[in-house]
Each structure stands twice: as C-alpha cells, then as structure tokens.
C-alpha positions in Angstrom: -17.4 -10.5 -13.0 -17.3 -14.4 -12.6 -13.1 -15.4 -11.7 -12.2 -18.8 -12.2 -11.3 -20.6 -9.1 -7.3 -21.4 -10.6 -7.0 -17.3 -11.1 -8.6 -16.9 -7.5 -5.9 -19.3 -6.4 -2.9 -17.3 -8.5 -4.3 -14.3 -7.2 -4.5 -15.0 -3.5 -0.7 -16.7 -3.6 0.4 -13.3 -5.0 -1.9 -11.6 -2.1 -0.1 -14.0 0.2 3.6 -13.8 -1.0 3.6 -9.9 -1.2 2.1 -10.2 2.7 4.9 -12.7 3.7 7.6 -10.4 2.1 6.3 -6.6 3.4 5.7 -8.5 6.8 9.8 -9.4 7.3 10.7 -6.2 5.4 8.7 -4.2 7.8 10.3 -6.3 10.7 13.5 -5.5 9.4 14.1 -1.5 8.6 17.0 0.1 9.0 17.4 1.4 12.2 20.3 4.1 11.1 17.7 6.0 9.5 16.9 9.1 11.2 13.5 8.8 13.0 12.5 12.3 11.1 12.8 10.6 7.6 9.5 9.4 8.1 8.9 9.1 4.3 11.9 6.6 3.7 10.8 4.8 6.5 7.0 4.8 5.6 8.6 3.5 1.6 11.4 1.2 3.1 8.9 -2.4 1.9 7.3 -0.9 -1.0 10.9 0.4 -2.9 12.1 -3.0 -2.5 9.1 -4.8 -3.2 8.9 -2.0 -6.4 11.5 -4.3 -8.1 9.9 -8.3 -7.6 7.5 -8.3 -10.2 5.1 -10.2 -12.0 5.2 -10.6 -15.3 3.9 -12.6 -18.5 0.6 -14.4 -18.7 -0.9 -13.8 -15.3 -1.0 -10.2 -15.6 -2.5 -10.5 -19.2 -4.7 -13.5 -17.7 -6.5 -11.1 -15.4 -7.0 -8.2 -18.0 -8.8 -10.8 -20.5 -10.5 -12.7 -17.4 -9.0 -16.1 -18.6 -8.0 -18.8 -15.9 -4.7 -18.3 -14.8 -2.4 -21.2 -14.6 1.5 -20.4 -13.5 3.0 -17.5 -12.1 6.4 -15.7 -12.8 7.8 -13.6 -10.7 11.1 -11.6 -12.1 13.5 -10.3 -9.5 15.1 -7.0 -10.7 18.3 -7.7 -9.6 20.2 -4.9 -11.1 17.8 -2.0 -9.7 18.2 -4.0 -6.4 21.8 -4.4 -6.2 22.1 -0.5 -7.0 19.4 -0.2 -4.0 22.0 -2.6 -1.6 24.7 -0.4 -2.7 23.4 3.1 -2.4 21.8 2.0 1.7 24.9 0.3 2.4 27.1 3.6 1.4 24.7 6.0 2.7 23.8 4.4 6.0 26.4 1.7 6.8 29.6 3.2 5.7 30.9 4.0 9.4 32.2 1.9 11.9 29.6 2.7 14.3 26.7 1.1 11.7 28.2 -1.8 11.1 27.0 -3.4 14.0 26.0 -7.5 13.8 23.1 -6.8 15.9 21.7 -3.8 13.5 18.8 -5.6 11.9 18.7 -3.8 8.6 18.2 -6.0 5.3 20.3 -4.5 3.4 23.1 -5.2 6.3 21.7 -8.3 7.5 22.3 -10.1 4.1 25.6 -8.2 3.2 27.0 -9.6 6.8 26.5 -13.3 5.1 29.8 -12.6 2.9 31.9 -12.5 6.0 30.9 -16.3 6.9 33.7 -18.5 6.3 32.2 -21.1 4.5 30.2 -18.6 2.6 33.2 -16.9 1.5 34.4 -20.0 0.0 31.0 -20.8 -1.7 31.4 -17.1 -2.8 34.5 -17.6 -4.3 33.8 -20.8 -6.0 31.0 -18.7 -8.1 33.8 -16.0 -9.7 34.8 -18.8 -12.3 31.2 -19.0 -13.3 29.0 -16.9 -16.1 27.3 -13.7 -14.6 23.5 -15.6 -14.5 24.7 -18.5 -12.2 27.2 -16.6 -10.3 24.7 -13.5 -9.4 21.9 -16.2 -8.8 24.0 -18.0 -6.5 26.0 -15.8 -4.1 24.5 -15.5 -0.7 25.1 -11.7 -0.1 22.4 -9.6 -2.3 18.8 -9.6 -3.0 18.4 -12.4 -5.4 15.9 -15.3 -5.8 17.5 -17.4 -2.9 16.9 -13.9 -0.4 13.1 -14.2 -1.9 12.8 -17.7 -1.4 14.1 -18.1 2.1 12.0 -15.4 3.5 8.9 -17.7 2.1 10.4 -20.9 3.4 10.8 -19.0 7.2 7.1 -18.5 6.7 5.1 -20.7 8.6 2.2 -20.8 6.8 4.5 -22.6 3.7 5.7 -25.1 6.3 6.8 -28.2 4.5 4.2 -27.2 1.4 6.6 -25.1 -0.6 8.7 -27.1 -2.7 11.4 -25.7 -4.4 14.0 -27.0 -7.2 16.6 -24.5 -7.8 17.6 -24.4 -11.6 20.7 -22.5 -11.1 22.2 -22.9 -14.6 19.0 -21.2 -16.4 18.9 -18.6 -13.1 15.2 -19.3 -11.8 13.7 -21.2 -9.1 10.6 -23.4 -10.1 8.4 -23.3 -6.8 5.3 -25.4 -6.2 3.0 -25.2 -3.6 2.5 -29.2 -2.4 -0.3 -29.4 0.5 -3.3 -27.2 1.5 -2.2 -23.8 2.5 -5.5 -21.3 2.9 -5.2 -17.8 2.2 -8.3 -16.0 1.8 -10.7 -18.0 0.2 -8.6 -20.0 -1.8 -7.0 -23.1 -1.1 -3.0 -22.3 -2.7 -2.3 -26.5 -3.1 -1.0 -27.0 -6.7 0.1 -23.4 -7.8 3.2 -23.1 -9.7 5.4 -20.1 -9.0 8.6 -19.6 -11.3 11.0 -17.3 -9.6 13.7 -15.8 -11.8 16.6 -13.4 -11.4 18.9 -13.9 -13.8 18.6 -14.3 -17.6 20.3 -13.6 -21.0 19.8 -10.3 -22.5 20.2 -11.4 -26.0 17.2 -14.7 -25.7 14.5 -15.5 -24.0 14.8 -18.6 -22.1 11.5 -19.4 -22.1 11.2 -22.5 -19.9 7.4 -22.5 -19.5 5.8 -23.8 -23.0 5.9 -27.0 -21.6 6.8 -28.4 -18.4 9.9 -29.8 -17.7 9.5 -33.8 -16.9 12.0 -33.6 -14.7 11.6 -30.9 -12.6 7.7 -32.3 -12.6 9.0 -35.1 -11.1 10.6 -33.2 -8.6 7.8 -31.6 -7.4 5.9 -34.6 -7.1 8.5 -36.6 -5.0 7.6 -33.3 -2.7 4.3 -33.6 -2.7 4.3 -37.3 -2.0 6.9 -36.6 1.5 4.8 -33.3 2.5 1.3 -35.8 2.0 3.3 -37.9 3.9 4.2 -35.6 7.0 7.9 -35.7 6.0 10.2 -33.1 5.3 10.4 -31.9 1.7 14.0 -30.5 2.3 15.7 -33.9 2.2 15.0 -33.7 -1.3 17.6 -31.5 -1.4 20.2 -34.6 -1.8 18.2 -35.7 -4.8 19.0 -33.1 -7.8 17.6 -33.4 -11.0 19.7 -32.8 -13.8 19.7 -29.3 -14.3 21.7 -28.7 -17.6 20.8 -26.1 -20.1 18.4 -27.2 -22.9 19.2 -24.9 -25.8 16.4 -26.0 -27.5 17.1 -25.0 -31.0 19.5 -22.2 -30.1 22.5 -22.0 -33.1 26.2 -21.7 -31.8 25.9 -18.2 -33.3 23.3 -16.9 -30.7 24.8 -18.5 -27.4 27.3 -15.8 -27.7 26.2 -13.2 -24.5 25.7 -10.5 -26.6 24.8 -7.4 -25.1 25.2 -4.9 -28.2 21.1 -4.4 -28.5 20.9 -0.7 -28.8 19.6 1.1 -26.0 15.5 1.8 -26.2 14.4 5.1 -25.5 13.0 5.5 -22.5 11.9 8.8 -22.6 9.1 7.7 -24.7 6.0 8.1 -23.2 3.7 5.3 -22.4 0.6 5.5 -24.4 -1.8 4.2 -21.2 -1.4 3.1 -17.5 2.0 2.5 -15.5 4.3 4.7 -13.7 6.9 6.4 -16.5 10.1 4.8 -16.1 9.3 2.4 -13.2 12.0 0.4 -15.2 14.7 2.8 -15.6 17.8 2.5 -14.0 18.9 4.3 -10.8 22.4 5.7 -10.2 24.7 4.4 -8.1 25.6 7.2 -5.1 29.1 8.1 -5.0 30.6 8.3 -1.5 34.0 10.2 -0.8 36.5 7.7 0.6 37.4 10.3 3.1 33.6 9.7 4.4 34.0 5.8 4.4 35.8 5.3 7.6 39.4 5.6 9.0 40.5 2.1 8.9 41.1 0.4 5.3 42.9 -2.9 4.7 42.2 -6.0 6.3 38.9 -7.0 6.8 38.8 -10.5 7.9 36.4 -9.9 11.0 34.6 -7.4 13.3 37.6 -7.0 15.4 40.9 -5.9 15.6 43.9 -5.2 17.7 44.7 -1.3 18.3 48.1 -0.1 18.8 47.6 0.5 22.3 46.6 -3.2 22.8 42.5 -2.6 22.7 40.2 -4.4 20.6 37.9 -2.3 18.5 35.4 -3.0 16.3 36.9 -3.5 12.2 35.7 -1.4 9.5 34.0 -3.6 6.6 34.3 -3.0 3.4 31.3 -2.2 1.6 31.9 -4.1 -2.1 28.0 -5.3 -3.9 28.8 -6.5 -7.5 25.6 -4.9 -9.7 24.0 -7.3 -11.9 24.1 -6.8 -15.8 20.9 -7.5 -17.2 18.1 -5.1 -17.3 14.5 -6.2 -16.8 13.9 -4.5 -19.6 15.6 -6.1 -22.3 13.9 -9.5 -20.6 10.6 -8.2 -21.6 11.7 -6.9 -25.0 12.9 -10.3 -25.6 9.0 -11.7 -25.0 7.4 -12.9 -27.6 3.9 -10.6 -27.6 3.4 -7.2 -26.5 0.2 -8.4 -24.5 3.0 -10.9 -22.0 5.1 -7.9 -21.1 2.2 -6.0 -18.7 3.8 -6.3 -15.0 2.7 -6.5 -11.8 4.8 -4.9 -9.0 4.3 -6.1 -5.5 4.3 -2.6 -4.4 1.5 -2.1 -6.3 -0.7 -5.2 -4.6 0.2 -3.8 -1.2 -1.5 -0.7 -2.5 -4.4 -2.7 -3.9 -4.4 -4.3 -0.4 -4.3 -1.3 1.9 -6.5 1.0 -0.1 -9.3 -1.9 -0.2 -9.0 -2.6 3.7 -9.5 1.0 4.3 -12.0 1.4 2.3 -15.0 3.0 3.3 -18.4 4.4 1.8 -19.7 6.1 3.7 -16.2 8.4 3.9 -17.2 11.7 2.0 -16.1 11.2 -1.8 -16.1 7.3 -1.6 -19.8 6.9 -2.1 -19.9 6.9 -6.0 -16.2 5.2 -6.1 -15.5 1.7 -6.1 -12.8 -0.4 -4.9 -9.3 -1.0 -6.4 -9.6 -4.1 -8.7 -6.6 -6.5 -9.7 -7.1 -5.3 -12.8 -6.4 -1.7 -12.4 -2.9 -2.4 -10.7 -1.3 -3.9 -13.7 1.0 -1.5 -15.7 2.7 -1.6 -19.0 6.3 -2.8 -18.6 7.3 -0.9 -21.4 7.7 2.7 -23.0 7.9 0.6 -26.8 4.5 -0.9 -26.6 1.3 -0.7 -25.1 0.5 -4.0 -23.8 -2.8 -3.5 -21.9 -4.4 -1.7 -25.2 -3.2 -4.9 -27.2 -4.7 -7.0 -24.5 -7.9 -5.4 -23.9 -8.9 -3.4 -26.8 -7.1 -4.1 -30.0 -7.0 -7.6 -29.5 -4.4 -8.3 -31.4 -0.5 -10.2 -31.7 2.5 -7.8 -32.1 6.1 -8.1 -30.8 7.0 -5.9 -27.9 9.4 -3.9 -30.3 11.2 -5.0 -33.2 9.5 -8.6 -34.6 12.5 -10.1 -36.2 14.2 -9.4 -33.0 11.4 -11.2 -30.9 11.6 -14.5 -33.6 15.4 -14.6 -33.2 15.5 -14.0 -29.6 13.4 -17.7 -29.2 14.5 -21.2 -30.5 13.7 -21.9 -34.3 9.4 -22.1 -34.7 9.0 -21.0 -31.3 7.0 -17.8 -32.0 5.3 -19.6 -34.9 4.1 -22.6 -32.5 3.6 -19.6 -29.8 1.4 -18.0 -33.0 -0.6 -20.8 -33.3 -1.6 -21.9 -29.9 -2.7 -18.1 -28.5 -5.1 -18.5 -31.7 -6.2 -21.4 -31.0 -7.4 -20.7 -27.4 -8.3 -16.9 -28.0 -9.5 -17.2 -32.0 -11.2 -13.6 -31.8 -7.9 -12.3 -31.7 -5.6 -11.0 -34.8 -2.2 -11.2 -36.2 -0.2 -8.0 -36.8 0.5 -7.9 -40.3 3.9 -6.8 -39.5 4.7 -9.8 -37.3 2.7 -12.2 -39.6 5.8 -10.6 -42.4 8.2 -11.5 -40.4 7.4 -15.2 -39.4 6.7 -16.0 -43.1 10.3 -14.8 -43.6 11.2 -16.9 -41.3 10.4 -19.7 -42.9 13.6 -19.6 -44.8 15.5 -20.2 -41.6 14.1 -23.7 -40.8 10.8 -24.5 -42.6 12.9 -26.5 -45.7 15.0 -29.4 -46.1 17.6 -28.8 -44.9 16.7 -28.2 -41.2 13.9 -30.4 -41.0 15.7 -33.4 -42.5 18.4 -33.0 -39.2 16.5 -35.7 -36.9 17.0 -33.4 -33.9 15.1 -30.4 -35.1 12.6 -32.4 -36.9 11.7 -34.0 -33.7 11.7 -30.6 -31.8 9.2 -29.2 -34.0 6.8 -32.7 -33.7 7.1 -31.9 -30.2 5.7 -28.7 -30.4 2.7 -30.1 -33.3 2.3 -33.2 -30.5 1.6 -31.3 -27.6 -0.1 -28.5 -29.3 -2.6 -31.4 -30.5 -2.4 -33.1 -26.8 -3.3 -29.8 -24.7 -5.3 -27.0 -27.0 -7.5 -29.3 -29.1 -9.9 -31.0 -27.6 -13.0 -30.4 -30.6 -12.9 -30.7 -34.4 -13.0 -27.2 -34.5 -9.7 -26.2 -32.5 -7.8 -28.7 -34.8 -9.3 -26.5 -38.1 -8.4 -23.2 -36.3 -4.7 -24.6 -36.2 -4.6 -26.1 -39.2 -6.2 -23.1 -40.6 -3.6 -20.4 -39.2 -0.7 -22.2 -40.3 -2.1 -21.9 -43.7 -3.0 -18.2 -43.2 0.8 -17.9 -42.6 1.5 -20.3 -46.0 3.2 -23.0 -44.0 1.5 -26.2 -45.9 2.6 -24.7 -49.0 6.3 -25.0 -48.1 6.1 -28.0 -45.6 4.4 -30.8 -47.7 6.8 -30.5 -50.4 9.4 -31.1 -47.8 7.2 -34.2 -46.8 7.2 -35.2 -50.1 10.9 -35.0 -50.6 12.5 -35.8 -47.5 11.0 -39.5 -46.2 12.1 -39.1 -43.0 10.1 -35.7 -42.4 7.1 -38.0 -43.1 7.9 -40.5 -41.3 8.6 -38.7 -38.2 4.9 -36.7 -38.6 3.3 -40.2 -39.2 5.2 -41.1 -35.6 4.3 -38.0 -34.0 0.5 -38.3 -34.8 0.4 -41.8 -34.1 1.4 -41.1 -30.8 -0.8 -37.8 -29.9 -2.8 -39.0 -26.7 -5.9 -36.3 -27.0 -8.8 -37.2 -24.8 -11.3 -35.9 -26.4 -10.5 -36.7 -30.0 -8.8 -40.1 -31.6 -5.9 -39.9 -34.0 -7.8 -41.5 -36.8 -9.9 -38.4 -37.0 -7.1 -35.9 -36.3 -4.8 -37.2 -39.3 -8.3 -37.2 -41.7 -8.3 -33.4 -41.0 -4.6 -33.0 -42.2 -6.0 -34.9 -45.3 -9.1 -32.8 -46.2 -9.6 -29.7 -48.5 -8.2 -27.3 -48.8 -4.6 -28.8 -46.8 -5.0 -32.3 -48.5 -1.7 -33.7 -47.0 0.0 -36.8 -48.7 -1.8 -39.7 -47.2 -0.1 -40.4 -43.9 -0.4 -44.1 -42.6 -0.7 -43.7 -38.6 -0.3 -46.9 -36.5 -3.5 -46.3 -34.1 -1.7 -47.1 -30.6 -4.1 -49.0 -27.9 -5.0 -46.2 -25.1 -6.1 -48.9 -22.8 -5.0 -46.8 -19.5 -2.4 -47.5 -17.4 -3.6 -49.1 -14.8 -1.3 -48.4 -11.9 -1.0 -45.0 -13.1 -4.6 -44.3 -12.4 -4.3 -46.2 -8.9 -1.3 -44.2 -8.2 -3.0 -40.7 -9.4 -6.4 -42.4 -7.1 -4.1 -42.9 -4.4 -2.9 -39.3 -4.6 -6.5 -37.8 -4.6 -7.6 -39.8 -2.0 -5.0 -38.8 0.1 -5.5 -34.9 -0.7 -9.2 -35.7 -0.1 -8.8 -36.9 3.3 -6.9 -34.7 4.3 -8.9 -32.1 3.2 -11.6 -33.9 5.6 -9.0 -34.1 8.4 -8.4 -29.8 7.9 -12.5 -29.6 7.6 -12.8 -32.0 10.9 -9.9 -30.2 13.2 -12.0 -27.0 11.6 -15.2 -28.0 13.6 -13.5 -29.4 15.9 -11.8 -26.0 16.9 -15.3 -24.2 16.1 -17.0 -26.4 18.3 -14.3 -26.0 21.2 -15.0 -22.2 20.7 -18.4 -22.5 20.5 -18.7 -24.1 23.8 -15.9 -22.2 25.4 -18.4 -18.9 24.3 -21.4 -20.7 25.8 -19.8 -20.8 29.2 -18.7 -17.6 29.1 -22.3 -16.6 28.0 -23.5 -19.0 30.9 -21.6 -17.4 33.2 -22.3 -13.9 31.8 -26.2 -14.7 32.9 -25.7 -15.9 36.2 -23.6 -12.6 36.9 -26.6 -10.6 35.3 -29.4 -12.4 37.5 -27.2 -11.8 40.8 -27.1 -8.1 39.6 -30.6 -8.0 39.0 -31.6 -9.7 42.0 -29.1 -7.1 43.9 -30.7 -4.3 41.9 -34.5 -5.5 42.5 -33.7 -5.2 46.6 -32.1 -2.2 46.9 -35.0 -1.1 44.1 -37.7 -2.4 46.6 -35.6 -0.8 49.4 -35.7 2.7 47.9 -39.4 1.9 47.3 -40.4 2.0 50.7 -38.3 4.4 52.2 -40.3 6.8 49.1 -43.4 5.5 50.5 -42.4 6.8 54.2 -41.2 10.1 53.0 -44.2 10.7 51.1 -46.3 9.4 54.7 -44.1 11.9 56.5 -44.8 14.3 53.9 -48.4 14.4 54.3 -48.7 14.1 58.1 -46.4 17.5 57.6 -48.9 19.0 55.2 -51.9 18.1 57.2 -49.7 19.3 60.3 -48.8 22.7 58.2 -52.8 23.2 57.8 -54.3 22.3 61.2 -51.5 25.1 62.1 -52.4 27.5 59.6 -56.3 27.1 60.8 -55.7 27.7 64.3 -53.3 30.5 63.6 -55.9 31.9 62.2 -58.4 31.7 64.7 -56.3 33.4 66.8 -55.8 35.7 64.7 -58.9 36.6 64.8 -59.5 36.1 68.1 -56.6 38.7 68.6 -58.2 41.0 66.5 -61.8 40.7 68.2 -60.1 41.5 71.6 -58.3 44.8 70.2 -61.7 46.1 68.8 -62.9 45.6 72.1 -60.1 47.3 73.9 -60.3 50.2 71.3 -64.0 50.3 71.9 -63.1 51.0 75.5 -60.3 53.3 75.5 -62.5 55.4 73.4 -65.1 56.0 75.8 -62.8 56.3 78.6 -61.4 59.4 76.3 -64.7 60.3 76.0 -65.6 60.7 79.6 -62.4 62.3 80.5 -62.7 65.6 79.2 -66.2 66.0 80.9 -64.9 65.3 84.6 -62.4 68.3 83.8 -65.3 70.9 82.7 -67.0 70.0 86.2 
C-alpha cells in the first residue's frame, strides 16, 4: 500500500511521542511496588499511556489511506485522576512513602502542590470553571504533565512550539524545525492536545485554523529558524478568549443531564470492551492512612520530645468531570470517533521489532499494521465498519443530539465538505432527516438576516470554495449535495427577500481566492440549471500576488532549504569522519594481521623442519631396526647351525659309550 508522505509524518510523530512518553514513564516507576508484582510493574507505562489517545481524523485517515493532516490527542483526565488517586492511596499513604526522593509519577507530580508559589497558582484556579481549572493546576496528569515531558525531550529542542489555549482546555502544538524520526522529517506537523472539554458541545476548534494561534506558531518557527529560543514567546500571548461560534445562550449552560449510554453493549467489531469505562476509586480506611492528621505545610515537623520527623501529606486529587466518552458522542460522524491508544502503538512497536519469520508460527503471519491497532471508541456505533465498509455518514448516536451539540450549520457545512473530498460516500437517511429539520433553526430569515450569523455561514461557503474545490466538478458535487438536502429551495427565497443575505453572498464570492478556479466561473455555476440562483453581480477582485508575501514565504523556504543542506552536510560530514575513523581501524586491523601471519609463517617453517628431522631420525631408526633384525638373524642361524653340530656329536659320543662297557 502506497502512504502519503504527510500520513508517514503524522504517523512517525505519534511513533515518536508514545517513545518519548513510555521512555520517562519507564524511568519513573514506583519504587514502593513490591519487586514480586512483576505484572504491575511490567503495565506501569502502558495503563497510563491506555488513557492519551488519539482520536478523530487521523485514526479514520489511516483506515481509508487518505493523507493525514493534524493530530488530536485527548487526555482522559478523569480515568487518570482516578489512576493518581487509587496509586497515591495504595502505595503512598504512609509516612515512610512519602519520601521527596521516591521517584514515582504519580508522587513526583502530586509533590508539585506543596510548592509555595504553586499553591498560590493552585488556589487562584478554584474561582475558575472545571475545564480551565483542571487544565491548569500543576498537580495531576493533564495536558501541561504531557507537554512538559515532550519539551524535556531533547530531540524537540527548541522545535516544539506550544500555545496554551487554556480557556477552550487544549494545547495547539506545532512542530517548527527538522526533527527526524524514522524516515520522516516531523517539521510542520500539527498536534492538538486536549484534556478538558464540555460534555454538552463539541468545541470543535479544527475546521479552520485559528489566525491567531497561526500566527503564533509562525513567530516560533521564525525564532527556532533563527537559533533563538521559542520560549520567550511565552511573554507574547495571543488572545485566547472563547469563540462561541454560533452557540445560543441556551446551550452555554454546562449541562451534564445526557443520560447515561449503555456500556454494556457490545461492540459490533474491533476494540477492547469497555476500554472507556470508568474505574472506581479505592477506598482506603483512615485508620490505614497514617497516624499524624492536621497540618500539612511541609515534610517536617516538631515531635513532642523535641525531634524532627518527617510530616504526613495529605493525599487530596480532585477527579475531573467529563468523560471521554461523552466527547466522542458529541462528534459529528461515527467514522471520527475510532481511537488510538498509545498503549496500543507501543504494542504495534514492540511486537514489530520482535518480529521474526523464521520463529515457528510467524512464517505465514504478517506484521502488526497501523491499521489494525485502531479500535472503536464506542459501544453506540461502529466506527471502523462505517469507515471501511459501509461507507457511509451517521452520528455517533442520537443525530439531533450530534447537530445541537455544534454551532448552527456546522454538521451541514461538515456534510458537505466530507462529500466533497470522499463523493463515493453516502448520507444516512436518518442524519440526512435530521439536518433538513434543521433547517428551521437557522436556514430562514430570520437568522440569516442577523449580520453575524449571515457572515458566519459565508465563512464556512468561502472557505469551503477556497480549500476543497479546486475543479468544476468539486463545485457541482457541493452545489449538488446541498440540493440533495433541499437547501436552495429554502435559501434563495431568503435571497430574494432579505437584500442583505444577497449582498453578503455577492461579498463572500467576490472575495473567494481559489487557485485553481476564478470567481467569474464559480458564481456562473450557482446560476446554471437546475440551482439557477438570482443573478448575483460579483466585483472580480485583482489577484495580482502579494509581493512581499511571496518574498517573505521565499525567504522562509530558503531558509528551511538550507538548513536542510546544513543537516545533509554535518550528515556526511559525520559519515565521512566515521568512515575514515573505520579505515584506520581497518588499517590497523591489517597491519596486526600481517605481523601475525608473518609470526605464524616462522614458527610454521619452524615446525616444518623440525618434522623433516624427525622423519630423518625416523628412517635412520628403521633402517637401523632392519640391519638389526638381519644380523639377528644370522646369528640366529648361525646359533642353530652350531647346536646341530653339538647334537651331531653328543650323539655319537652316546653311541660309543655303551660299546666300551660291553668290552
């Protein structure tokens, strides 16, 4: 399968901030859990790293093999607090764990709420609303805990810029200079961080880019380019208010009454059941929490016999609110609510790097893919069968709860532009219903003819025009799902009757700056069968290009292109220094190889000759051995030839003996 190079890139900063995170969990364990809990220990990363997930269109990116742009990373706060809580109370409720030195993370970032000046900071956030207060205090797991283990990373060194959006609850990151991680270059990738949110609407702050926080990011870039340090940004905030964005009165309220979703509904396809459940929080005896209660302004107190001993701390985590879940409910497809846990990508990374053919079983098994990690995210929908096989546009649950959770025309602009880009797709009849219906909310005169909503909605037509047309055809596809969902039939009347509605289209569309297609021929489209819009009298604007713009945007690229060339140059340069560094080692390798074989060839030479006299001395002994075995033999014989003769004799003396006796 071909990747694009931007979803190589998303995927490999995933790779790289899962890596960064299990590398200072791992670093960090708790050391007051018993050695022979090997289990916990072994899970310690992976359960925290179970609740930072990735969520919305990169997941559903990879599962349709589209190029993925941004990536949003939710923090599950409330699973995690309940985590900090449960540790804290099992393992760090004694005196004698509450050491500074312990290096747990559960402890390490608790001990920050005894800090003076933290404690004030801390205190300052109790007359906030829950999302900024539980974003902002220093002591639990949130996005700011995330965030600084990345910026301690050196490999982000003055390339991660980050502009904390504390009102909305997230962190928009961006990556500024080069930073390599596997075979992707990470410069440019935008990573939204979010840990707080409302559970009745979806504060969806990434259908378009906010200019300011753009800005932001590009001031960044320019000081990192620059070899300066991105931090002193920091004394230069952008305005972070909240944008409603079309929200009434009547849903700011922080309602909270959804009814509870059963989660004991089985999922219909992937996941782990319930990875989105909550835990419980442990209950711990206060006759088990220590002897001394009261007053806990330090690590050390004054006994009554005069002795200093270390102070019991109290052990006090608020738990957040909102539930990831309800977040995802609030999406606005089924197909955006697929998740990625970061668990689940160290599992994808370990089983890959240990994986072997030739292992028995592996041979006719493949790899883990990116693909197969991705779960559903929840019980009420199937997300990756939506994706993947039906193709289609549903609401995660309920879709008039989905339209109301999002600002007025949201889902329908949301509608239009997923068909545009992905026009095999289809509408879910049921959705389809409940858009139509409503219309009556905002598509009549009444709304539209309030200049600030009118010019909300051209924002959405403008930039919908500006970034997903860029042929004839993707303008018809629009035009031609609006009118699947009977939109011209109730908005040119309103054109028609409310001047200023027509005026403000004529603006918009006068203004679209499309590349690849001029607004002359854009507005003819709106004319034509079977729309045939009133006639709409565009002032064509010049697009003669900014010059200084481009020089400023040339300037840019030439500086990312040479220093590009600079990281390609040190690149050889170090490969060059290793090369010859190897070379003498190699050099000197040889030498010590021709003095051995020189060494070996003597004594070899040596042992030659001495073989050569022991087989000299071997003959000498054989011919030696021979002459003896000759002239033992010869006397031998010569032996024998002399008893014959003396037998001979004796004989005949026996012989005359008995005569001279007869006589």
């Amino acid at each position: 399968m071909n990747v694009p190079e931007d979803s190589k890139r998303a995927m490999n900063t995933v790779a790289l901030l899962t890596d960064s995170f299990k590398k200072y969990l791992d670093a960090n364990k708790c050391e007051c859990i018993p050695k022979e809990n090997s289990e916990e220990l072994d899970q310690f990363s992976s359960e925290l790293l179970d609740h930072v997930i990735v969520v919305g269109g990169f997941c559903r990116d990879i599962l349709l093999n589209r190029k993925i742009n941004d990536i949003d990373i939710i923090i599950n706060l409330r699973e995690l607090t309940k985590l900090q809580t449960n540790h804290l109370k099992k393992y760090h409720n004694r005196r004698d764990q509450q050491s500074r030195d312990c290096k747990c993370v559960y402890w390490k970032r608790y001990l920050t709420k005894l800090c003076p000046a933290s404690a004030q900071m801390n205190d300052e956030q109790k007359h906030c609303p829950e999302i900024q207060r539980m974003h902002n205090i220093n002591y639990i797991l949130n996005a700011n805990f995330w965030i600084g283990i990345l910026q301690k990373d050196k490999r982000f060194d003055n390339c991660l810029s980050v502009k904390d959006m504390e009102k909305s609850g997230y962190h928009s990151c961006e990556i500024v200079n080069s930073v390599r991680f596997g075979s992707s270059d990470l410069n440019h990738q935008k990573i939204d961080v979010i840990d707080t949110f409302n559970v009745d609407r979806s504060d969806d702050h990434d259908l378009f880019e906010n200019d300011k926080v753009k800005d932001y990011h590009r001031q960044s870039r320019q000081l990192s380019m620059s070899g300066m340090d991105i931090e002193r940004l920091g004394d230069i905030q952008p305005d972070d208010s909240d944008d409603d964005d079309g929200y009434d009165d009547d849903q700011k309220s922080n309602n909270k009454s959804r009814a509870e979703v059963d989660t004991a509904r089985v999922q219909r396809r992937g996941g782990r059941k319930g990875r989105l459940n909550s835990m419980a929080i442990a209950s711990i005896p206060l006759d088990q929490m220590g002897d001394d209660f009261g007053d806990f302004s330090g690590f050390k107190k004054t006994a009554e016999d005069g002795q200093e001993r270390a102070e019991y701390v109290a052990l006090e985590v608020p738990i957040y609110s909102g539930k990831v879940r309800y977040k995802l409910l609030n999406y606005d497809f089924s197909m955006n609510t697929c998740i990625l846990p970061l668990s689940n990508v160290i599992r994808l990374s370990e089983y890959n790097n240990d994986y072997d053919h030739s292992i028995n079983g592996n041979q006719n098994n493949d790899p883990l893919t990116w693909r197969e990690v991705i779960e559903n995210g929840l019980g009420e929908c199937d997300g990756i069968e939506d994706c993947t096989v039906e193709k289609i546009i549903r609401s995660p649950e309920h879709d008039h709860c989905s339209i109301e959770a999002h600002p007025k025309s949201f889902i329908f602009w949301r509608i239009v532009r997923w068909l545009i880009r992905e026009p095999q797709f289809k509408l879910d009849h049921k959705l389809k219903a409940a858009q139509m219906k409503d219309f009556d909310n905002w598509l009549n005169a009444d709304w539209m003819g309030d200049q600030g909503n009118c010019e909300k909605f051209m924002k959405y037509l403008k930039r919908t025009l500006e970034h997903e047309c860029k042929s004839r055809g993707d303008v018809e596809q629009m035009l031609g799902v609006m009118d699947d969902m009977r939109f011209h039939k109730l908005f040119i009347p309103i054109l028609n009757s409310v001047p200023s509605v027509k005026q403000t289209l004529v603006s918009t569309l006068s203004r679209v700056d499309n590349e690849y297609l001029i607004n002359k021929r854009i507005v003819e489209w709106f004319h034509a069968e079977p729309y045939q819009y009133p006639h709409l009298p565009i002032v064509v604007f010049s697009k003669k290009p900014n010059e200084q713009k481009k020089l400023e945007m040339r300037n840019e690229e030439l500086k990312e292109e040479l220093q590009k060339k600079e990281a390609w140059s040190q690149k050889l340069e170090d490969q060059n220094t290793r090369l010859v560094a190897e070379k003498r080692q190699l050099t000197a390798e040889k030498k010590q190889w021709e003095n051995d074989r020189k060494q070996k060839d003597g004594q070899l030479n040596d042992m030659r000759a001495r073989l050569e006299e022991v087989e000299q001395d071997l003959e000498a002994l054989r011919k030696s051995k021979a002459e003896l075995a000759k002239s033992t033999n010869g006397t031998i014989n010569e032996l024998r030839g002399y008893l014959v003769k003396y037998q001979e004799a004796y004989a005949k003396m026996e012989a005359k003996a008995p005569a001279r006796s007869s006589q």
